[in-house]
N, C-alpha and C positions, 0 to 999 in steps of 0.2 A: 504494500500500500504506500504511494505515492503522496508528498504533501509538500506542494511547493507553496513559498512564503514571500511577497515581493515588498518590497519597503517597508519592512519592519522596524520598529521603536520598542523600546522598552515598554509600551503599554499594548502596541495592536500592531496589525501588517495593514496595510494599505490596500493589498488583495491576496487571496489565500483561492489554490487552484488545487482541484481533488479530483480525482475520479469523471475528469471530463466535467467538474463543476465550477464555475467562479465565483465567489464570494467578495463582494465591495466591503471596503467598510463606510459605516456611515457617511454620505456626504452632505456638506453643508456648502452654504458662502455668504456670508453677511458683512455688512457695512451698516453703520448708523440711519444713513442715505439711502438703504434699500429697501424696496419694498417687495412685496409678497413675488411679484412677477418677475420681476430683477434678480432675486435669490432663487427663483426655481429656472430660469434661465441658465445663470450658472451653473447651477447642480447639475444641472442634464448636460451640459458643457464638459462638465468634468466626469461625467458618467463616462459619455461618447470615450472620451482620449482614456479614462483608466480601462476601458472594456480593448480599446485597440490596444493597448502596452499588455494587455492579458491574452490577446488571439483571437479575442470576439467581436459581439457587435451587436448593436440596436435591435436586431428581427432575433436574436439569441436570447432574448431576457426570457428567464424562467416566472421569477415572483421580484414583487416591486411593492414596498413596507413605506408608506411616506405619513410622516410623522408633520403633522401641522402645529404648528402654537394656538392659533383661536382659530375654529369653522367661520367664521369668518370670511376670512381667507380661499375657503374650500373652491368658492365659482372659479375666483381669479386663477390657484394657481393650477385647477384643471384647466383652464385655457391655453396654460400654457404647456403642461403635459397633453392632451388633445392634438395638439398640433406637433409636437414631436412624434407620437406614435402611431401619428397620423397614414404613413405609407409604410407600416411594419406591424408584423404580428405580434398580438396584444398579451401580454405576461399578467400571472393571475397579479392581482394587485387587493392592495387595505389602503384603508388612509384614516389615521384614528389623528384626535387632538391629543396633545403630549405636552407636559412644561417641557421645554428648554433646555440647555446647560447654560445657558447666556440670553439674557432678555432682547436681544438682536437676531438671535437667528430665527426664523419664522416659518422655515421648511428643513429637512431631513430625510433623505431618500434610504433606504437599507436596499442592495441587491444583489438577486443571484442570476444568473445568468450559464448560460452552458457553454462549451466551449469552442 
């Protein structure tokens, strides 16, 4: 059994690849200045490039966890996930409200993806 570990820190790896699996780790992006659309723009930005550095891609996503700070938020920042997974096949997906780790971030994607 195979367990490759790519950008690793003393607390997490950046992506963890198993058994033809990929594993994100949570991704964020916040700025004082950003709002809901702005930070899930991002996130999906940084999805795309960490699924390429791992040998995947967009139409690969298995399950998709996105953690909102207030529903609120939910229309805007399906607007702008809607339109990312727009011409790609759809991974099961949650999207629950969650406090935070920082009263700035406002979205947090968790994903798995195949390889």
């Amino acid at each position: 059994m195979s367990i490759e570990r790519i950008g690793s820190t003393e607390r997490m790896s950046k992506i963890v690849k198993h058994n033809g699996t990929i594993y994100l780790c949570g991704q964020t992006a916040s700025a004082p200045e950003w709002d809901i659309t702005e930070q899930t723009e991002r996130c999906l930005a940084k999805i795309d490039a960490l699924l390429e550095e791992a040998g995947s891609e967009r139409n690969k996503l298995l399950s998709v966890t996105i953690y909102v700070r207030d529903m609120k938020d939910f229309a805007a920042m399906n607007a702008v996930w809607d339109a990312w997974v727009a011409d790609y096949e759809k991974p099961a997906r949650a999207c629950v409200e969650a406090r935070m780790a920082r009263p700035d971030l406002l979205v947090e994607f968790s994903v798995i993806a195949a390889q």
